[in-house]
Every structure is written in structure tokens, then in C-alpha cells.
C-alpha positions as CSV (number, residue, x, y, z in Angstrom):
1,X,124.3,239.7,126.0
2,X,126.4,239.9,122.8
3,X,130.3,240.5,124.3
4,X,131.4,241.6,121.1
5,X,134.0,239.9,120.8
6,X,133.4,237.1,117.2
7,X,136.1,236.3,115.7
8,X,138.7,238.0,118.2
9,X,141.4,235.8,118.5
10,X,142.6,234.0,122.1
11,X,145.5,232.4,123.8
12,X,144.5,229.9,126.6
13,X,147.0,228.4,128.7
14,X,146.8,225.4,130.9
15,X,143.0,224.4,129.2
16,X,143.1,221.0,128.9
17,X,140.7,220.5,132.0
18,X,139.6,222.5,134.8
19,X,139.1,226.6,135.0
20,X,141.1,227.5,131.9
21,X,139.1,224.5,129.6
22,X,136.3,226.4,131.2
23,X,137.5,229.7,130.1
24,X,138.5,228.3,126.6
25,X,134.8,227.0,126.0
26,X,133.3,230.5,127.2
27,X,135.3,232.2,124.8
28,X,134.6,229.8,121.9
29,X,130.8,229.8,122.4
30,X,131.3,233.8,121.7
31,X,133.0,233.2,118.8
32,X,136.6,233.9,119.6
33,X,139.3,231.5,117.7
34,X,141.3,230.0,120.7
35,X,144.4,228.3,120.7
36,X,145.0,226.4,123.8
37,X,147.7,224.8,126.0
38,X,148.7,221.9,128.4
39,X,151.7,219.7,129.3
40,X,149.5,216.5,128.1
41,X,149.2,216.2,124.6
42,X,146.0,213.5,125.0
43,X,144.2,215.8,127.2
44,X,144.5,218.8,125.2
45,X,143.5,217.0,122.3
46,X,140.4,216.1,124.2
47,X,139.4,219.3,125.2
48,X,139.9,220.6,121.9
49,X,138.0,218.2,120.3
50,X,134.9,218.8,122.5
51,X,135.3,222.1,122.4
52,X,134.8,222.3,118.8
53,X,132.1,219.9,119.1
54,X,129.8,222.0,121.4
55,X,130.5,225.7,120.1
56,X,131.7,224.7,116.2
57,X,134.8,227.3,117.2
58,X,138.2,227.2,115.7
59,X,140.7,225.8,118.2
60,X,144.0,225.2,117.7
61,X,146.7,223.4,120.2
62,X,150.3,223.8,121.8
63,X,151.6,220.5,123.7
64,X,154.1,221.0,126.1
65,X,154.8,223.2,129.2
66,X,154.7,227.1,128.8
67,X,157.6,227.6,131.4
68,X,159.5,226.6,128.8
69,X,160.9,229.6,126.3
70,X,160.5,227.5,123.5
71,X,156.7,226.5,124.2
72,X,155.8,229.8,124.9
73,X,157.7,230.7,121.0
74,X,155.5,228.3,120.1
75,X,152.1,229.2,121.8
76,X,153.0,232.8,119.9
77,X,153.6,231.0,116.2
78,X,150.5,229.5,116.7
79,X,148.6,232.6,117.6
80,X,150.8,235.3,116.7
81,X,148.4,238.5,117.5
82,X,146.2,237.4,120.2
83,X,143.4,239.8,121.2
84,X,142.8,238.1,124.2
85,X,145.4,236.2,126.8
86,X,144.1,234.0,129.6
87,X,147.5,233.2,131.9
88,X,147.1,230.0,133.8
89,X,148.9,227.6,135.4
90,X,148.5,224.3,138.1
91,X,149.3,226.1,141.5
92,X,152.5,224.2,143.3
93,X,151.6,221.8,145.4
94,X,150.7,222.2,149.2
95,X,152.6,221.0,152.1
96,X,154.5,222.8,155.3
97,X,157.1,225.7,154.3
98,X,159.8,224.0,156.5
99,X,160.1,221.3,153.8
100,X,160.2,224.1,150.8
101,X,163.9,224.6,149.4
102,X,165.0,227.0,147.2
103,X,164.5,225.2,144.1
104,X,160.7,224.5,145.1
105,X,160.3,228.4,145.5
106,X,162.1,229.5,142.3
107,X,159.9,227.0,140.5
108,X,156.7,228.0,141.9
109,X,158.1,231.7,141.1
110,X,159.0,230.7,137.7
111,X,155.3,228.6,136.6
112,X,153.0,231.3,138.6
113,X,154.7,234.9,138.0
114,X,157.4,234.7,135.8
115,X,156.2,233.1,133.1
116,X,152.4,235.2,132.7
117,X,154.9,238.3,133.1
118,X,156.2,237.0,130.0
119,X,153.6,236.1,128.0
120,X,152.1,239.6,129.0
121,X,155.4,241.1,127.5
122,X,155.2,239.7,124.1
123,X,151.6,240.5,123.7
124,X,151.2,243.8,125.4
125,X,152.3,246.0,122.8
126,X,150.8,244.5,120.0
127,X,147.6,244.9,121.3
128,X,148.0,248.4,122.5
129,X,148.5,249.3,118.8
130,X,145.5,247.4,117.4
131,X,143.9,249.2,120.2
132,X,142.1,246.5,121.6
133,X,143.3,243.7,124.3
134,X,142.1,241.7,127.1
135,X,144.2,239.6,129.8
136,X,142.9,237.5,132.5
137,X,145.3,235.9,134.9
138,X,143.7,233.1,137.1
139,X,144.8,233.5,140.1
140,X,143.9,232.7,143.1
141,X,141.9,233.3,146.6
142,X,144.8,233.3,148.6
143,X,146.1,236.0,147.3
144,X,143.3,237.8,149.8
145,X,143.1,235.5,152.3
146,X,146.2,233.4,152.2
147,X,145.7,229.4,152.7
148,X,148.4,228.0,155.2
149,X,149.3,224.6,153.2
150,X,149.6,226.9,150.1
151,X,152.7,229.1,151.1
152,X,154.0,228.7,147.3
153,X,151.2,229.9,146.0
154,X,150.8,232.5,148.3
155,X,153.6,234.2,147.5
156,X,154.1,233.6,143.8
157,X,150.6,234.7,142.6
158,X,150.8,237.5,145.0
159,X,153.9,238.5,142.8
160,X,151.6,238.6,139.8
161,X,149.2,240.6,141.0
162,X,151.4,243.5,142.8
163,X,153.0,243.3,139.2
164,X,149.7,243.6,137.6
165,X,148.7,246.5,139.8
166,X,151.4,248.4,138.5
167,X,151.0,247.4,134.4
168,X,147.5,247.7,133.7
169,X,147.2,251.3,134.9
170,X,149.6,251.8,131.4
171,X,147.9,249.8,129.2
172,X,144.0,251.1,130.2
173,X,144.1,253.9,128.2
174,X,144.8,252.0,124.8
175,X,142.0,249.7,125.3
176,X,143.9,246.9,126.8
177,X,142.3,245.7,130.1
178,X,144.6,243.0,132.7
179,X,142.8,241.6,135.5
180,X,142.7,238.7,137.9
181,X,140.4,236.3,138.2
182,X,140.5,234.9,141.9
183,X,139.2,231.8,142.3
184,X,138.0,230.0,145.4
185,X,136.9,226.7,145.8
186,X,135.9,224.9,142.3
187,X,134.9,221.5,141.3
188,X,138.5,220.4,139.7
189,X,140.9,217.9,139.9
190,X,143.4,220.7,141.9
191,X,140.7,221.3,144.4
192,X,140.2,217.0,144.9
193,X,144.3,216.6,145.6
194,X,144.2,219.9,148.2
195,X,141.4,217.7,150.1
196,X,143.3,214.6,149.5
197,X,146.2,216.2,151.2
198,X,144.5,218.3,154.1
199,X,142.5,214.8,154.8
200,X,146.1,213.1,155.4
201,X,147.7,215.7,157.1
202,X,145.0,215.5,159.4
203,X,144.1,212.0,159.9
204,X,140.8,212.3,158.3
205,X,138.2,211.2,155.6
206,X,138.6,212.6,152.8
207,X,134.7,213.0,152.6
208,X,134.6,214.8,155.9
209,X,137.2,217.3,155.0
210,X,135.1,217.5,151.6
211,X,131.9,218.4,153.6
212,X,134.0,220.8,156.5
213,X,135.1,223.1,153.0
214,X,131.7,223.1,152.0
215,X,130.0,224.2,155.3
216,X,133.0,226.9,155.6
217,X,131.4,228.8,152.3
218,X,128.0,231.1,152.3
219,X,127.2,229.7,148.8
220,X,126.7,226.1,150.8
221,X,128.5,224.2,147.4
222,X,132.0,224.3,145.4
223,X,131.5,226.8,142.5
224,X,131.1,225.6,139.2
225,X,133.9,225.7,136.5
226,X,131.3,227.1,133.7
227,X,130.0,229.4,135.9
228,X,134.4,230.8,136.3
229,X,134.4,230.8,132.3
230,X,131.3,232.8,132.2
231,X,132.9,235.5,133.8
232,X,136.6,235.3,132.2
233,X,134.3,235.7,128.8
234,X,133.2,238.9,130.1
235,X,135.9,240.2,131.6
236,X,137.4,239.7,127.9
237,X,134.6,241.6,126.3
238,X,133.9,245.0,124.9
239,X,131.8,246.0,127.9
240,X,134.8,245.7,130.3
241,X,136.9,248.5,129.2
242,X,136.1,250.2,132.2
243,X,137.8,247.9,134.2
244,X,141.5,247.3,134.7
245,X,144.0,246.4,137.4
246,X,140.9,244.4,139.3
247,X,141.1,241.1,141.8
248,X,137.9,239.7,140.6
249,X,137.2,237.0,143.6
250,X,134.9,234.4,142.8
251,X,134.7,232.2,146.0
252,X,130.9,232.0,146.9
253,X,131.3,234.0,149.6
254,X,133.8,232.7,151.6
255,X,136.5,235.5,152.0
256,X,134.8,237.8,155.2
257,X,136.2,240.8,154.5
258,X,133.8,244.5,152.9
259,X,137.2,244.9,151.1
């Protein structure tokens, strides 16, 4: 299928590695220019590197951390009328919400709700008057089925997406789509330290707690991260128009609910 989107242009953020390198490469291999982002300048490099390798695309790259107002002023120099925005982020880290003070939530806040709100801002208008736009916020599963060592998350990215709710029903009908992309358990490094630490918390192998996770989905494996840029790709396309305001859950099968 043709997305129709060649030579749209795209903001990636956090794509060094993981989900959002797997979301930059989807995009790329339709043609879309992207200009990507992460807090370590050899990793990014990296990615951008192979990314040009495997899909000949255009990529251009933003060291530094996009919490920051003057990363994010330079993410927008770089790529000053995106067509497409992909918000992402490395979740906070796990633990017990006794031990969380207010500086831990404000910063967790600030990385996972704040800071997509604001790249939405400066973007949102300019594509509403070229008349075309797409954003994707990686999210996460827990913002369905919350997962108790992940209170920060939890509530941060359930800020996002009650905040999304509200937006995208305004943008829609100027041909600028935002939706969330939920994902469950992926093969990346975030998913390896969430096993490392559920494994010590409970006095476990790490390879037991691995294979546990694994039983625990329908899908019987860890997604894939190709398979999560696959459908970021589409949800950027022309052929999702339609859809707006969405929780797109990605999780093998894992969450029980019909809703």
C-alpha cells in the first residue's frame, strides 16, 4: 500500500533506538524526510546513519534532551514545518510510589505530558493551515491497564491522552489527525531494565520473570519494534484521516478487556 505520504516532512523524538528509531525508519522507507532526536549524540548518529543506509531517506539530527525549551527551538529550526510529529520519550523509571517525591512526579509530568503538549502547540497550527498533519504520541499500555511499579507513568501519559481527547476533536476537520500509539510489551532496552527490576524486587531470575511476561500475553512473544513502526507509518498516512483522538493498543493481546 502506497501511504502517500513522499516527501512529507517528520519530526521524531527520542529515535535513537527502540519504538521511535522504529517509527523513524517506517516513515523513511515511505519517503518522508525525518529529522530525529535523542539525549546521546553517538546513538543518534548511529541510527541516522543506518537509517539512511537501508531506505536512502533524508535524515537530519537534534542532540540533546527535548524537555529542554531550547532543544525543542532547536528540533523546530531544524524542521521548521513538519507534516508529521511522532512525541516520544523514555517512560520514568519504576519502583514503589512511597519513595516518589515531588520532584520525581513533576519530572515525569514534565518529560511525558508537558513537553508533547508543547511540541503539539508549535506545530498544530501550521499544519492546520497547510491542511494536512499527522501526530502520533507513543504512549503507553498502562494508560488502559495501569502497571503497579509504573505509578509515574501511569499518571503522566494518562495526562497526555485526556489532553489529547480533548484537542484532536478541533484539529480533525482541517486534516490534522493526533493519536496514541499504546504500546505493550516490545523487544527494547526499556522493556530489559522493567524485567531487571521486577526480577530484583522479587528475588528472581531475570530469565524467569522474562518467560512469566511472555506466558502472561495471547501473542505467546514480545512484539516486535518494526512491526510498532509499521503502524505509526500508517497512522501518519493519507488513509488515516478518518481517525483522530484514538488509543491505538498494540500489546499482542494482553489487555482483557472488549473495550
Amino acid at each position: 500500500m502506497d501511504l502517500g505520504i513522499k516527501g512529507r516532512k517528520a519530526i521524531v523524538c527520542a529515535a535513537s533506538k527502540g519504538l521511535g528509531k522504529a517509527c523513524a525508519m517506517a516513515l523513511a522507507r515511505e519517503g518522508v524526510a525525518v529529522t530525529i532526536n535523542a539525549r546521546g549524540r553517538d546513538a543518534l548518529e548511529a541510527a541516522a546513519e543506518e537509517i539512511r543506509r537501508e531506505t536512502g531517506g533524508a535524515v537530519a539530527t537534534v542532540v540533546g534532551d527535548v524537555v529542554q525549551p531550547e532543544i525543542r527551538a532547536k528540533l523546530l529550526a531544524a524542521c521548521p514545518m513538519p507534516d508529521i510529529l511522532v512525541n516520544n520519550a523514555g517512560g520514568p523509571p519504576p519502583g514503589d510510589f512511597r519513595d516518589w517525591d515531588r520532584e520525581a512526579w513533576i519530572k515525569a509530568v514534565d518529560a511525558n505530558m508537558l513537553t508533547p503538549i508543547e511540541l503539539i502547540k508549535a506545530t498544530v497550527d501550521g499544519m492546520m493551515q497547510r491542511r494536512f498533519g499527522r501526530i502520533v504520541n507513543i504512549t503507553s499500555s498502562s494508560v488502559k491497564a495501569p502497571i503497579d511499579i509504573l505509578g509515574l507513568s501511569n499518571g503522566a501519559r494518562s495526562g497526555l491522552t485526556g489532553f489529547v481527547a480533548g484537542v484532536a476533536r478541533k484539529t480533525v476537520g482541517h486534516n490534522v489527525t493526533i493519536n496514541n500509539l499504546l504500546p505493550g510489551s516490545f523487544a527494547t532496552d526499556r522493556l530489559n531494565s522493567t524485567v531487571a527490576t521486577m526480577a530484583a524486587k522479587q528475588n528472581r531470575a531475570v530469565e524467569e520473570v522474562r518467560s512469566e511476561r511472555i506466558r502472561g500475553i495471547p501473542a505467546q512473544r514480545f512484539g516486535e519494534p518494526p512491526e510498532f513502526g509499521a503502524a505509526c507509518a500508517f497512522l501518519c498516512s493519507v488513509h488515516a484521516g478518518y481517525v483522530t483522538g484514538q488509543n491505538f493498543l498494540m500489546d499482542g493481546g494482553a489487555y482483557p478487556g472488549t473495550y
